[in-house]
C-alpha atoms as a printed R data frame, in Angstrom:
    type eleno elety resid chain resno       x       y      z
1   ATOM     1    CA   UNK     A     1 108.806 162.502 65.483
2   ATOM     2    CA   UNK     A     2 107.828 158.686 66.844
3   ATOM     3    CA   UNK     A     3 103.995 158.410 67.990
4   ATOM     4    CA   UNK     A     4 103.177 159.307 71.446
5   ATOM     5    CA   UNK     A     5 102.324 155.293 71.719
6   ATOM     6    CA   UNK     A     6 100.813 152.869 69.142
7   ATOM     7    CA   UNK     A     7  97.026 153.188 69.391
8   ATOM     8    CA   UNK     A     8  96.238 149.359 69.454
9   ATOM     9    CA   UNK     A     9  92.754 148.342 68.078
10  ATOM    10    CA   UNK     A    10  91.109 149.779 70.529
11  ATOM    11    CA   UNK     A    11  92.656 153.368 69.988
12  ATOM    12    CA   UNK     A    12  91.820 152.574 66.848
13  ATOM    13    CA   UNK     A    13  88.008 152.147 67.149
14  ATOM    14    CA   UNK     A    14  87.844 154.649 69.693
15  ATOM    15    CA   UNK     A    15  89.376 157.520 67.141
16  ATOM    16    CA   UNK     A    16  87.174 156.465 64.086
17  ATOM    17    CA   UNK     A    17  84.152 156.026 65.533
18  ATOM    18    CA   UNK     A    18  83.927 159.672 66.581
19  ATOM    19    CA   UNK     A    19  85.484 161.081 63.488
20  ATOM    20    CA   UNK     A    20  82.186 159.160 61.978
21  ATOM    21    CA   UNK     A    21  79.888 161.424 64.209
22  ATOM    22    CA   UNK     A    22  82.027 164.547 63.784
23  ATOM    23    CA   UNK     A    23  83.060 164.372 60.252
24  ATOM    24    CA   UNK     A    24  81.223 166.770 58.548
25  ATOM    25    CA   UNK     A    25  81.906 167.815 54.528
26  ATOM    26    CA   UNK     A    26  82.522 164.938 52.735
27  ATOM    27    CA   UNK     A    27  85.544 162.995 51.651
28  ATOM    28    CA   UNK     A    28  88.043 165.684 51.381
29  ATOM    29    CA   UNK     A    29  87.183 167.426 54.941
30  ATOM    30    CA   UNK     A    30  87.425 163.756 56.389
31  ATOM    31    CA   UNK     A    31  91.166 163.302 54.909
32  ATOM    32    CA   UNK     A    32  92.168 166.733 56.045
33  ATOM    33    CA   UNK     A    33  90.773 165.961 59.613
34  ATOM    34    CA   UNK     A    34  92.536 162.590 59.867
35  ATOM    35    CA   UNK     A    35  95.798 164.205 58.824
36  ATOM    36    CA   UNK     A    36  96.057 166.724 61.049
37  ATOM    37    CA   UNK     A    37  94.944 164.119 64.038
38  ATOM    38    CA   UNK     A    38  97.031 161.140 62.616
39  ATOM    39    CA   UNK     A    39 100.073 163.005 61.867
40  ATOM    40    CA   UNK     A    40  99.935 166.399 63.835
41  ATOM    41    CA   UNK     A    41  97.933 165.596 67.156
42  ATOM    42    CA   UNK     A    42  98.261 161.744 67.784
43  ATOM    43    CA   UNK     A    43 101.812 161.365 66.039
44  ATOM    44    CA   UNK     A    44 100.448 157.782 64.855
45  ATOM    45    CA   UNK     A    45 102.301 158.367 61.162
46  ATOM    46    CA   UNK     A    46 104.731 160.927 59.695
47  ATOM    47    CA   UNK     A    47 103.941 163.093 56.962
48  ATOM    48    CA   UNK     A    48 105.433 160.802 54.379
49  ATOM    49    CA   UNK     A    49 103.622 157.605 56.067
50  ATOM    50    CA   UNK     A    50 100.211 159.798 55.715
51  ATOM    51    CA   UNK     A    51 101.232 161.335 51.771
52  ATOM    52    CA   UNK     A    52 102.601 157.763 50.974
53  ATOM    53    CA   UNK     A    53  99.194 156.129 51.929
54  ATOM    54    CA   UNK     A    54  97.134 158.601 50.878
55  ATOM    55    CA   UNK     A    55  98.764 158.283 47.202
56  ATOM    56    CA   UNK     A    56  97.796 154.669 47.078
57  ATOM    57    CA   UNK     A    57  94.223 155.436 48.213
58  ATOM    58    CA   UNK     A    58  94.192 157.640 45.532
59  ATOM    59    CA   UNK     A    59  95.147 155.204 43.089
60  ATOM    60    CA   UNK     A    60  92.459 152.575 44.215
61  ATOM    61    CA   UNK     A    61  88.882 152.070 43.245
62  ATOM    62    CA   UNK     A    62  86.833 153.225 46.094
63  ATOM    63    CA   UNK     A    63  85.371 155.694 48.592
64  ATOM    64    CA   UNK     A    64  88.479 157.634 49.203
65  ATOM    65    CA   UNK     A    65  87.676 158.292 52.815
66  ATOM    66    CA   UNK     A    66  86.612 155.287 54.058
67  ATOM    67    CA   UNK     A    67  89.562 153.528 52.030
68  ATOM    68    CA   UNK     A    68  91.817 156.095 53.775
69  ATOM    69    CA   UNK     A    69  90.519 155.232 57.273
70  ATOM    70    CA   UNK     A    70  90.770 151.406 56.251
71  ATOM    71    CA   UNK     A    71  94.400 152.003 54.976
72  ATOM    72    CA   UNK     A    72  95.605 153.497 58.332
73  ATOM    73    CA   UNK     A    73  93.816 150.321 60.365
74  ATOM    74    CA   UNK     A    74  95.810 148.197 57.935
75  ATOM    75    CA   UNK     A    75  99.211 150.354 58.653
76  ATOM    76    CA   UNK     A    76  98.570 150.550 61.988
77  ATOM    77    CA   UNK     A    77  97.168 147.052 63.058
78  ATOM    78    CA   UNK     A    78  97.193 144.810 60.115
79  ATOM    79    CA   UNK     A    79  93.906 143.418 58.606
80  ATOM    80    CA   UNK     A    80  92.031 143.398 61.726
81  ATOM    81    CA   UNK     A    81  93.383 146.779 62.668
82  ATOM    82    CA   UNK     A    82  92.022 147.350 59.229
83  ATOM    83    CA   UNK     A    83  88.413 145.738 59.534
84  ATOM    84    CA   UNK     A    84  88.052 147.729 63.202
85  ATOM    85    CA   UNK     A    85  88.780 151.072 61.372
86  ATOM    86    CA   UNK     A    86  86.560 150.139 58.858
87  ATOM    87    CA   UNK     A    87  83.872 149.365 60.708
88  ATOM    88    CA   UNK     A    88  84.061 152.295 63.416
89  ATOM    89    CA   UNK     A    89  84.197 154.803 60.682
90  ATOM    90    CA   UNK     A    90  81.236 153.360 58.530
91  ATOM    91    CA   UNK     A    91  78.745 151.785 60.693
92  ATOM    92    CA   UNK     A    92  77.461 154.903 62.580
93  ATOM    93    CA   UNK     A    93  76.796 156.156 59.410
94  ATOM    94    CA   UNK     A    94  74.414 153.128 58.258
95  ATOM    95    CA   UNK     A    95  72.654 153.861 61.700
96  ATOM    96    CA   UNK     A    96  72.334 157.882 60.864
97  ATOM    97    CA   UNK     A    97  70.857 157.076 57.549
98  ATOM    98    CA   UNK     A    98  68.497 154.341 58.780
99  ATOM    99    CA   UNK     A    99  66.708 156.381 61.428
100 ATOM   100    CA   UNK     A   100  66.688 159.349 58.989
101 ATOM   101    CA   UNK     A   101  65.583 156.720 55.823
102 ATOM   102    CA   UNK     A   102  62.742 155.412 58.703
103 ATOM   103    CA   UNK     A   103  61.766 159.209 59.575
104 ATOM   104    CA   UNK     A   104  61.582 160.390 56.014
105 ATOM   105    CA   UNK     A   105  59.386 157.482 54.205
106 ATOM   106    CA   UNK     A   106  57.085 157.760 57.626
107 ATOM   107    CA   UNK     A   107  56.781 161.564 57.549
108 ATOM   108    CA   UNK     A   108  57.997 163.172 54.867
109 ATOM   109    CA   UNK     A   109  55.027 164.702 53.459
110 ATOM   110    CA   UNK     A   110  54.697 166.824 56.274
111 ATOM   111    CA   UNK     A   111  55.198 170.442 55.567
112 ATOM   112    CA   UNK     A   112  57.955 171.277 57.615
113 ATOM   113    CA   UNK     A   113  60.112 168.129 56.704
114 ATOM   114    CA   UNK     A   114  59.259 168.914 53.199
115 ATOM   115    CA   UNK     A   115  60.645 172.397 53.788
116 ATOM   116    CA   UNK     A   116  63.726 171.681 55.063
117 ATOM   117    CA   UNK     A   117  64.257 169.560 51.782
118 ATOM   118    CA   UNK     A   118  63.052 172.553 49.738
119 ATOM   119    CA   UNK     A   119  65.997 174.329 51.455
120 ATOM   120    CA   UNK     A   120  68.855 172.158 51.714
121 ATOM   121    CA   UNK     A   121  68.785 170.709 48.364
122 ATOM   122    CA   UNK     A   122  69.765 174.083 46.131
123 ATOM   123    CA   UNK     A   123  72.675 173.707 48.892
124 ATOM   124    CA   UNK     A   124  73.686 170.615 48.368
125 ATOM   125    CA   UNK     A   125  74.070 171.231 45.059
126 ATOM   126    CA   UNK     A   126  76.403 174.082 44.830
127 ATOM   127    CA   UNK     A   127  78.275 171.638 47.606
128 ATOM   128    CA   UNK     A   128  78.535 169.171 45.183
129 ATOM   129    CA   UNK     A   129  79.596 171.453 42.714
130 ATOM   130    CA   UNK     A   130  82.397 172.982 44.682
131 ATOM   131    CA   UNK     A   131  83.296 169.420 45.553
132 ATOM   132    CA   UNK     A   132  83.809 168.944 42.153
133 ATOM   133    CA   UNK     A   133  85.260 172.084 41.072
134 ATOM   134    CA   UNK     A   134  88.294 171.601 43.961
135 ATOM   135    CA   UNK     A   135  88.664 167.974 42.798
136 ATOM   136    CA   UNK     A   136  89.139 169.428 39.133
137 ATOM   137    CA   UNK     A   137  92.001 171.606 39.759
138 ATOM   138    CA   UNK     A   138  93.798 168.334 41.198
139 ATOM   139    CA   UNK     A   139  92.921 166.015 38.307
140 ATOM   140    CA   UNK     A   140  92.145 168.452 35.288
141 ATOM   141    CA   UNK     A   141  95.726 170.378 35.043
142 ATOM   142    CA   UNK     A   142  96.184 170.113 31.581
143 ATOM   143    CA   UNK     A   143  94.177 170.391 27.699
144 ATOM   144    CA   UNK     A   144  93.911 166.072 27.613
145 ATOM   145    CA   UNK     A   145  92.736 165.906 31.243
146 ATOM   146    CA   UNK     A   146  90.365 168.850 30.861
147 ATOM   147    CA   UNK     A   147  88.975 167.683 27.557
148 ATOM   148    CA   UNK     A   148  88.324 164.061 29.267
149 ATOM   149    CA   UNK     A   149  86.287 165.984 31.811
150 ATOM   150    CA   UNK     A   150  84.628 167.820 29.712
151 ATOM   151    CA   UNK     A   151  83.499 164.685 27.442
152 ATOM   152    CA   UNK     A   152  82.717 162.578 30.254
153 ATOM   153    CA   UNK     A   153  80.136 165.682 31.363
154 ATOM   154    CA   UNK     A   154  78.419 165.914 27.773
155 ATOM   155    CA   UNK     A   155  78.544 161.901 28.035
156 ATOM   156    CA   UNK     A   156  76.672 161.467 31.406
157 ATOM   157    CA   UNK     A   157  74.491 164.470 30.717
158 ATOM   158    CA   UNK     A   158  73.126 163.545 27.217
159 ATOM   159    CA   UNK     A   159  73.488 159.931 26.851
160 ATOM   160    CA   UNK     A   160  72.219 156.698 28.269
161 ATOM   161    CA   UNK     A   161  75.493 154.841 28.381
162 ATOM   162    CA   UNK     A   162  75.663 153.254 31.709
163 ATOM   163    CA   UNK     A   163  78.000 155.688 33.573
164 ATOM   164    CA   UNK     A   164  80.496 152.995 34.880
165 ATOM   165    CA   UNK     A   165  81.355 152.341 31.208
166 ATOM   166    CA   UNK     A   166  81.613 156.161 30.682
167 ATOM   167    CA   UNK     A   167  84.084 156.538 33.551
168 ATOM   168    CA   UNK     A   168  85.857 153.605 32.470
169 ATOM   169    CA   UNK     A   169  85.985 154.753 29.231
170 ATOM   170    CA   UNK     A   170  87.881 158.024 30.629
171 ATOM   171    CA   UNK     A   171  90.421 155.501 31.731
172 ATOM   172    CA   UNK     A   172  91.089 154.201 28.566
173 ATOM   173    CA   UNK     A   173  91.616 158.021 26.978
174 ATOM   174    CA   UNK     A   174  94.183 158.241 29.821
175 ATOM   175    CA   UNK     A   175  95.678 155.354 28.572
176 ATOM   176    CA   UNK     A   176  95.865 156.525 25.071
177 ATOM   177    CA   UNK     A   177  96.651 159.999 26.299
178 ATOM   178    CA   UNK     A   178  99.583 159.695 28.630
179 ATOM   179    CA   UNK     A   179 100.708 155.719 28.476
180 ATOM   180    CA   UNK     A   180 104.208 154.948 26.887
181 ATOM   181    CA   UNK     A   181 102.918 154.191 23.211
182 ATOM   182    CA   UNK     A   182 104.490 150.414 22.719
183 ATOM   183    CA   UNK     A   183 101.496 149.565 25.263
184 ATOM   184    CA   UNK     A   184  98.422 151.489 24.861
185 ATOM   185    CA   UNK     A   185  96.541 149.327 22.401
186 ATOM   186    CA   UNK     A   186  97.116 145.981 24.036
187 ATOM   187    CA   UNK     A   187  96.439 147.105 27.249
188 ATOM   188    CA   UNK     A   188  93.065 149.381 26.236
189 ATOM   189    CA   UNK     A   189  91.659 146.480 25.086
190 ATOM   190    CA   UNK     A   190  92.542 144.414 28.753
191 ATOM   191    CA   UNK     A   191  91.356 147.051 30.974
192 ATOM   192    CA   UNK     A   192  88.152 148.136 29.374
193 ATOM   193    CA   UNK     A   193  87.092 144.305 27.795
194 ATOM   194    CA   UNK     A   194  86.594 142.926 31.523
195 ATOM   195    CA   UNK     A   195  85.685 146.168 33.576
196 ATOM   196    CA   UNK     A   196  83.158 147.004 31.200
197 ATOM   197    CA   UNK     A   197  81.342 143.101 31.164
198 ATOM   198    CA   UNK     A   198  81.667 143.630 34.970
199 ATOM   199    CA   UNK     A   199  79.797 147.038 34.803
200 ATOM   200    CA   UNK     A   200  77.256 145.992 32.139
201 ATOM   201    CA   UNK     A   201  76.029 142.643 33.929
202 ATOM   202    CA   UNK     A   202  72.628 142.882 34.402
203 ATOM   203    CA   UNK     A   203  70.735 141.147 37.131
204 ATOM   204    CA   UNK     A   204  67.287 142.103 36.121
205 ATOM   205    CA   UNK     A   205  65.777 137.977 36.727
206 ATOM   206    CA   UNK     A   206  66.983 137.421 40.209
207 ATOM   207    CA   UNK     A   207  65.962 138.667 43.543
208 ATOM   208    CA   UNK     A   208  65.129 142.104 44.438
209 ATOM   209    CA   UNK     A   209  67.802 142.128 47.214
210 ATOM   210    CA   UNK     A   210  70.172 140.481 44.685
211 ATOM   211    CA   UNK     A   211  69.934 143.419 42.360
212 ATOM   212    CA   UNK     A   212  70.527 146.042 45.549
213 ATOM   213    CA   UNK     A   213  73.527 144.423 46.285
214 ATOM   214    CA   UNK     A   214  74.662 144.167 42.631
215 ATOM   215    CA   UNK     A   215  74.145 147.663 42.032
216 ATOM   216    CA   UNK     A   216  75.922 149.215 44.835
217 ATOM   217    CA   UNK     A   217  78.552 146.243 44.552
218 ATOM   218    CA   UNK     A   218  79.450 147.857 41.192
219 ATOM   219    CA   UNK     A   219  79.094 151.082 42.452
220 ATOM   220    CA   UNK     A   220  81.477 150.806 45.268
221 ATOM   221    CA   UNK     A   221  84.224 148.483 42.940
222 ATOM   222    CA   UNK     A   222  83.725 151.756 41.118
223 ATOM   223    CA   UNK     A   223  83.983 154.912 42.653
224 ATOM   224    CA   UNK     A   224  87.300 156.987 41.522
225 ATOM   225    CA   UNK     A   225  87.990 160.261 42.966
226 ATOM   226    CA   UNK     A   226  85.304 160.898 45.856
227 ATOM   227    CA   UNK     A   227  82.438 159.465 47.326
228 ATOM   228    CA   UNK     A   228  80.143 161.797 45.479
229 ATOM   229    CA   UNK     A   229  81.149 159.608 42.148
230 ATOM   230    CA   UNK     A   230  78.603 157.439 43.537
231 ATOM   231    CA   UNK     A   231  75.380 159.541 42.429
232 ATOM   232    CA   UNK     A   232  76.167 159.611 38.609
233 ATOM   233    CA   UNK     A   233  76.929 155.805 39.217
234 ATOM   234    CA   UNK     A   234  73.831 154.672 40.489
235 ATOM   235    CA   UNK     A   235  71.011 157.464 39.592
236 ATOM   236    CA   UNK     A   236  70.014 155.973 36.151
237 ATOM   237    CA   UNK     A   237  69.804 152.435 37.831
238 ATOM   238    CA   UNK     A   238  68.008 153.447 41.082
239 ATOM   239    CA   UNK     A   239  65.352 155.462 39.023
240 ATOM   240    CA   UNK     A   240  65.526 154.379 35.768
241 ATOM   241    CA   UNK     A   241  66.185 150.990 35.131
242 ATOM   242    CA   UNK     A   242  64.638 149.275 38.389
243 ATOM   243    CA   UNK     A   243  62.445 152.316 39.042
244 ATOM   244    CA   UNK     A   244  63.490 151.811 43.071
245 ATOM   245    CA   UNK     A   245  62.382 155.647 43.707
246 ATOM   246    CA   UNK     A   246  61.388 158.812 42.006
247 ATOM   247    CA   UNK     A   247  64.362 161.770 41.083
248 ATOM   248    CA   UNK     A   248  63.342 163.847 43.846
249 ATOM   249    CA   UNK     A   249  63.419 160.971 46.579
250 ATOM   250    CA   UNK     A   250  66.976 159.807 45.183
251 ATOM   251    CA   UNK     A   251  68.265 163.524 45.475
252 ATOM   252    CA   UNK     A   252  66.149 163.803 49.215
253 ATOM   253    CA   UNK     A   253  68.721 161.007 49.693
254 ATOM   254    CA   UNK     A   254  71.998 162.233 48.052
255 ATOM   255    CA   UNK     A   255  71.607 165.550 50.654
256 ATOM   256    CA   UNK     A   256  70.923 163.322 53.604
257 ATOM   257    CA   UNK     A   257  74.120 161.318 52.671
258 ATOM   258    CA   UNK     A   258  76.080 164.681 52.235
259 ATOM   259    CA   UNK     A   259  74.441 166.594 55.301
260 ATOM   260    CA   UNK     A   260  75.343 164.382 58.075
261 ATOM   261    CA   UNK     A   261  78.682 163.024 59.138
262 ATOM   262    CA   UNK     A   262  80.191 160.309 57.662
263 ATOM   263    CA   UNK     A   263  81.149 159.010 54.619
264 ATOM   264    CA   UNK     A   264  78.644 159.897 51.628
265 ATOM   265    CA   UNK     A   265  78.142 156.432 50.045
266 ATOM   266    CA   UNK     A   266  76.083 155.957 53.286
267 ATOM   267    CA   UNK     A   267  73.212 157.121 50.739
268 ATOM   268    CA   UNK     A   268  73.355 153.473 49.590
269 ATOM   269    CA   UNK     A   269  71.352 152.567 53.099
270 ATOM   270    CA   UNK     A   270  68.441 155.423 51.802
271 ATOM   271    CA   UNK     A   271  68.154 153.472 48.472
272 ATOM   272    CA   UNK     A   272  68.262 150.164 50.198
273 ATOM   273    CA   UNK     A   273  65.479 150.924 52.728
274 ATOM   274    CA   UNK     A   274  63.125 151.911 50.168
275 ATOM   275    CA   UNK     A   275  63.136 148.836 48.264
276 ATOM   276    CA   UNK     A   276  63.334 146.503 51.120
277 ATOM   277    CA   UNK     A   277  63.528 148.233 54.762
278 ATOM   278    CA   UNK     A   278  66.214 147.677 57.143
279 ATOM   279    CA   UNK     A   279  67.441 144.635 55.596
280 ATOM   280    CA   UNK     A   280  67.703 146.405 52.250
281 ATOM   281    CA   UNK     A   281  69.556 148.936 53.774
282 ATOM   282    CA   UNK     A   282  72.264 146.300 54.856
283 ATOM   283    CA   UNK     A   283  72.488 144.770 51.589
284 ATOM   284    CA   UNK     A   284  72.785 147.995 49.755
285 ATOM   285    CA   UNK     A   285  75.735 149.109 52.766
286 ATOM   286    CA   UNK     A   286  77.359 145.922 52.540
287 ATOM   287    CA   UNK     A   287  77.532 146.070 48.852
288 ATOM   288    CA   UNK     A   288  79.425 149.526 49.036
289 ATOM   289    CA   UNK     A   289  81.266 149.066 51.677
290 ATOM   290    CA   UNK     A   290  82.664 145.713 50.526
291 ATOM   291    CA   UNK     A   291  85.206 146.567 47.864
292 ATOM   292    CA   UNK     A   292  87.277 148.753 49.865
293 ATOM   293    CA   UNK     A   293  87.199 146.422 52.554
294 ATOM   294    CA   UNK     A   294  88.755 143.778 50.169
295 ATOM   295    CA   UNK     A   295  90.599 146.360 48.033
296 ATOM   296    CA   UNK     A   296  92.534 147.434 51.138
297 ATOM   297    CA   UNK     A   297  93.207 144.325 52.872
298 ATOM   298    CA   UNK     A   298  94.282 142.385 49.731
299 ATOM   299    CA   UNK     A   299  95.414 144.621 47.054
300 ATOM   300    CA   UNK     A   300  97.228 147.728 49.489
301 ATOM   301    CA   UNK     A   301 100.216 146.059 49.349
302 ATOM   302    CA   UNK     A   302 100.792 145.398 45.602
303 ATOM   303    CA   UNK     A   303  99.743 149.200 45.097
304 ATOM   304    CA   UNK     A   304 102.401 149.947 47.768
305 ATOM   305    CA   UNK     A   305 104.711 148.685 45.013
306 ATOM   306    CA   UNK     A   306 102.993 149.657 41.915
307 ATOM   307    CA   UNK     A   307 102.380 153.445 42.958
308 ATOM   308    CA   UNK     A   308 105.425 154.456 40.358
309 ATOM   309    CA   UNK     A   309 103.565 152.338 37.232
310 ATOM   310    CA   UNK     A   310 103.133 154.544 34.138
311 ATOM   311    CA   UNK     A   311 100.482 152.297 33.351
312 ATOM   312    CA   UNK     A   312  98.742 152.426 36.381
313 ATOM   313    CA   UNK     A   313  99.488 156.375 36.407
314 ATOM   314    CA   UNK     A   314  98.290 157.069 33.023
315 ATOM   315    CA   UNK     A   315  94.835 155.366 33.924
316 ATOM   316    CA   UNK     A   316  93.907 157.160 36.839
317 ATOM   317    CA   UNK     A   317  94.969 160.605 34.808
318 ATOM   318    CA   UNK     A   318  92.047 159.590 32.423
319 ATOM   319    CA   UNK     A   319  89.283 158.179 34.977
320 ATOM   320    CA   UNK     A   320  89.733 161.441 37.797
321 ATOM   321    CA   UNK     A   321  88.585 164.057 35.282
322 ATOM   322    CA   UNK     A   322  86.479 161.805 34.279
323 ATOM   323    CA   UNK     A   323  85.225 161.618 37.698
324 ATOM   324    CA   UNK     A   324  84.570 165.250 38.020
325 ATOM   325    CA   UNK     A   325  82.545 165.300 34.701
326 ATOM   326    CA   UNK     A   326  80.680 162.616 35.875
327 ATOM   327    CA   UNK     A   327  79.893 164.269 38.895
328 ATOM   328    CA   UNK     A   328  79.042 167.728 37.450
329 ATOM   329    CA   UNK     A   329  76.713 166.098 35.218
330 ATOM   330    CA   UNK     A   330  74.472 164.560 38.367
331 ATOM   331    CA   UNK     A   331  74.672 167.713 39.167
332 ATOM   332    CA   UNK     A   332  73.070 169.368 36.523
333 ATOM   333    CA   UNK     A   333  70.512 166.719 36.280
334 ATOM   334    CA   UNK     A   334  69.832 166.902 39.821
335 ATOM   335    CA   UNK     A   335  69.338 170.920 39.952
336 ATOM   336    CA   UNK     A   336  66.481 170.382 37.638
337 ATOM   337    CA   UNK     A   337  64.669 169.108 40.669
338 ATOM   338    CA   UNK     A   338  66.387 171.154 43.579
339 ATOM   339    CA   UNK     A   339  65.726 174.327 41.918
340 ATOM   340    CA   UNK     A   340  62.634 174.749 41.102
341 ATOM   341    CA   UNK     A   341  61.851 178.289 41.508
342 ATOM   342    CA   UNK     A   342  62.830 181.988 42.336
343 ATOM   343    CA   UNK     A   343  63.314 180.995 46.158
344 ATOM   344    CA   UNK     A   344  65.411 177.798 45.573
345 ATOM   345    CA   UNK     A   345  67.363 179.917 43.127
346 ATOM   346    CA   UNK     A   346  68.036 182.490 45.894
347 ATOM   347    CA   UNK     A   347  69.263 179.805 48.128
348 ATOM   348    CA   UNK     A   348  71.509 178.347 45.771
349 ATOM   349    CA   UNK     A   349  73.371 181.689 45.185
350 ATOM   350    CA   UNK     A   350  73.370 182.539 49.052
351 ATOM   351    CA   UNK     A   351  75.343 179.238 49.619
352 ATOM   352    CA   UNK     A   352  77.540 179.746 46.773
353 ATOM   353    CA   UNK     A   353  78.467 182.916 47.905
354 ATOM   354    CA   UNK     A   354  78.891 181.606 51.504
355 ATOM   355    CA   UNK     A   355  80.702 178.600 50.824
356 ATOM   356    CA   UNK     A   356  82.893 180.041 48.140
357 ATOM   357    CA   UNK     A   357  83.889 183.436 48.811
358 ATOM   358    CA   UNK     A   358  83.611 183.552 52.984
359 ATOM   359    CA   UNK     A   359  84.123 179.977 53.702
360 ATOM   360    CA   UNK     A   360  81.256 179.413 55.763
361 ATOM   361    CA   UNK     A   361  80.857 176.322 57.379
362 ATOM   362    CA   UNK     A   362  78.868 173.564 56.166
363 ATOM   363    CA   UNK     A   363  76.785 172.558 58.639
364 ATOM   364    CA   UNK     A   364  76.316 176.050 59.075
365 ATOM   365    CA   UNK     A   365  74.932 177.094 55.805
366 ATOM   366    CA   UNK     A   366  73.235 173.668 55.858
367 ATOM   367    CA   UNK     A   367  71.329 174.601 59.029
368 ATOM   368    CA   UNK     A   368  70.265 177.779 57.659
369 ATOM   369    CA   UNK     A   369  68.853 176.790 54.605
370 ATOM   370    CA   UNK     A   370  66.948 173.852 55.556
371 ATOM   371    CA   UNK     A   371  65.374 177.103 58.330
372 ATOM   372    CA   UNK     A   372  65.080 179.029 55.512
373 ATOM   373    CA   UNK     A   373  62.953 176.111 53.081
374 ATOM   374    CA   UNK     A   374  60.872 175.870 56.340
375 ATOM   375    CA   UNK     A   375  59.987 179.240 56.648
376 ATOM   376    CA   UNK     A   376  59.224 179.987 53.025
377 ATOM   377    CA   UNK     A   377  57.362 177.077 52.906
378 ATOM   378    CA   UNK     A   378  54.911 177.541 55.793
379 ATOM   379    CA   UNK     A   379  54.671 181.517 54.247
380 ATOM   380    CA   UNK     A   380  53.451 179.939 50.799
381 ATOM   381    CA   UNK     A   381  50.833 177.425 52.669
């Protein structure tokens, strides 16, 4: 069925810039949304315009919902329809996150904000663990793919390879996995040689803001899968290597990313303001947000054509288990700080069982548990 009318640029701002304040539940609740309002409701693509470009999104480095809304600018209005998308569907977020980076490094020692944190973390975990569960039965269908996930975990969790090399890494398995065998050597050597220089660059001598933007540069020239890729990415960096924050201020930031709408590589403006206020938050953003950007405007079209490659196929079946491994791992890491005792426990288990089994809502079961942390805490004062 043709659209009702083309939506113009201004359509196009109009529709992503509310999705950005509406879009609760991360990546994969923002790509059902837009289909059922690009395809169902405004009639702007058919079902094999919105499967055909949300199999190249797939295929690129990036966060996939952003990329998506990017991708359906470009369709839709070219590069500048692609840049307004962009824009109207990531810049509210920045804004979110710098009141809420502004609020929490002014007050967050009071009780009550400390309370909601005691109760919304234990939920964002078992979010992100869902998250990752639902992207695994996509990307881990068979023994190869399930064993790449499951070395990519142990990786992440009990090593200190830099996690970009890990992931990478995953792509070369695919490679030697599933790639017709005249080309696997000659091309494992290609694809991880460069990627892995790229990802091992260290900018430890230059400018504090310099290394922000390097960081979440990599990070967002990175990210396969989901947004949420972008914790294991940037956690051993962000506390470890530049010592930027403590654990449980990087994970207060994860669940702000993943509690409010918009995409959840908006965390990079948390980690930006601490080091260096508003304008590290822009730095950090602009690093993210600047390889899909790029990615989408430049590279969409060759992908258009390559979305068939073996090569190209066999990769990705390596580096999207390996993106739920990495993921799972955070996870882990991070619910040594989140749950902390027999309340936080509780909590956890009471969202799993709402998420999972009735299919709660998440603001919903957000809201409640950031009441709940409040409550306990002010009973244990």
């Amino acid at each position: 069925m043709p659209p009702e009318e083309e939506p113009g640029l201004a359509g196009l701002f109009r529709y992503f810039f509310k999705l950005a304040w509406i879009g609760f539940g991360g990546p994969l609740a923002h790509i059902s949304m837009m289909q059922h309002d690009t395809v169902e409701k405004k009639r702007w693509l058919s079902r094999e315009e919105f499967t055909e470009i949300l199999g190249i999104t797939n295929m690129l480095p990036g966060p996939n919902s952003t990329e998506l809304a990017i991708h359906i600018g470009y369709v839709k209005g070219g590069r500048i329809g692609a840049i307004v998308s962009g824009l109207a569907f990531t810049l509210p977020g920045f804004f979110i996150m710098l009141v809420l980076s502004w609020l929490y490094f002014q007050v967050g020692s009071i009780p009550s904000i400390a309370g909601i944190f005691y109760g919304i973390n234990p939920a964002v975990i078992v979010i992100i663990a869902i998250t990752a569960v639902r992207l695994g039965r996509s990307s881990a269908r068979d023994a190869r793919s399930l064993t790449i996930a499951v070395a990519v975990f142990l990786a992440v969790l009990l090593t200190d390879v830099n996690e970009a090399i890990v992931l990478l890494s995953a792509g070369i398995a695919g490679l030697l996995l599933y790639a017709p065998r005249r080309m696997k050597s000659a091309l494992s050597i290609l694809l991880l040689g460069p990627p892995s220089l790229f990802a091992s660059i260290s900018l430890g001598a230059l400018p504090t803001w310099l290394q922000v933007f390097w960081v979440f540069l990599k990070a967002g020239a990175l990210l396969f899968g989901s947004g949420l890729v972008i914790v294991p990415l940037i956690a051993s960096e962000v506390v470890g290597d530049f010592g930027w924050m403590s654990y449980r201020q990087f994970f207060d930031g994860v669940t702000l990313g993943q509690v409010t709408p918009g995409p959840v590589v908006k965390t990079a403006a948390f980690v930006g303001y601490s080091v260096g206020g508003v304008f590290g938050a822009g730095v950090a953003t602009l690093g993210v947000f600047l390889p899909p950007f790029v990615i989408v405007t430049l590279l969409a079209p060759i992908f258009r054509k390559m979305k068939s490659n073996k090569i190209l196929q066999a990769f990705l079946k390596g580096v999207r288990p390996g993106a739920v491994g990495a993921i799972l791992a955070v996870a882990v890491t991070l619910g040594e700080t989140a749950l902390i005792d027999v309340w936080t426990v509780a909590i956890a288990a009471v969202s799993l069982t709402a998420l999972a089994k009735f299919k709660a809502s998440i603001p919903l079961v957000v809201v409640t548990c950031g009441l709940a942390g409040v409550a306990i805490t002010f009973l244990h004062v």
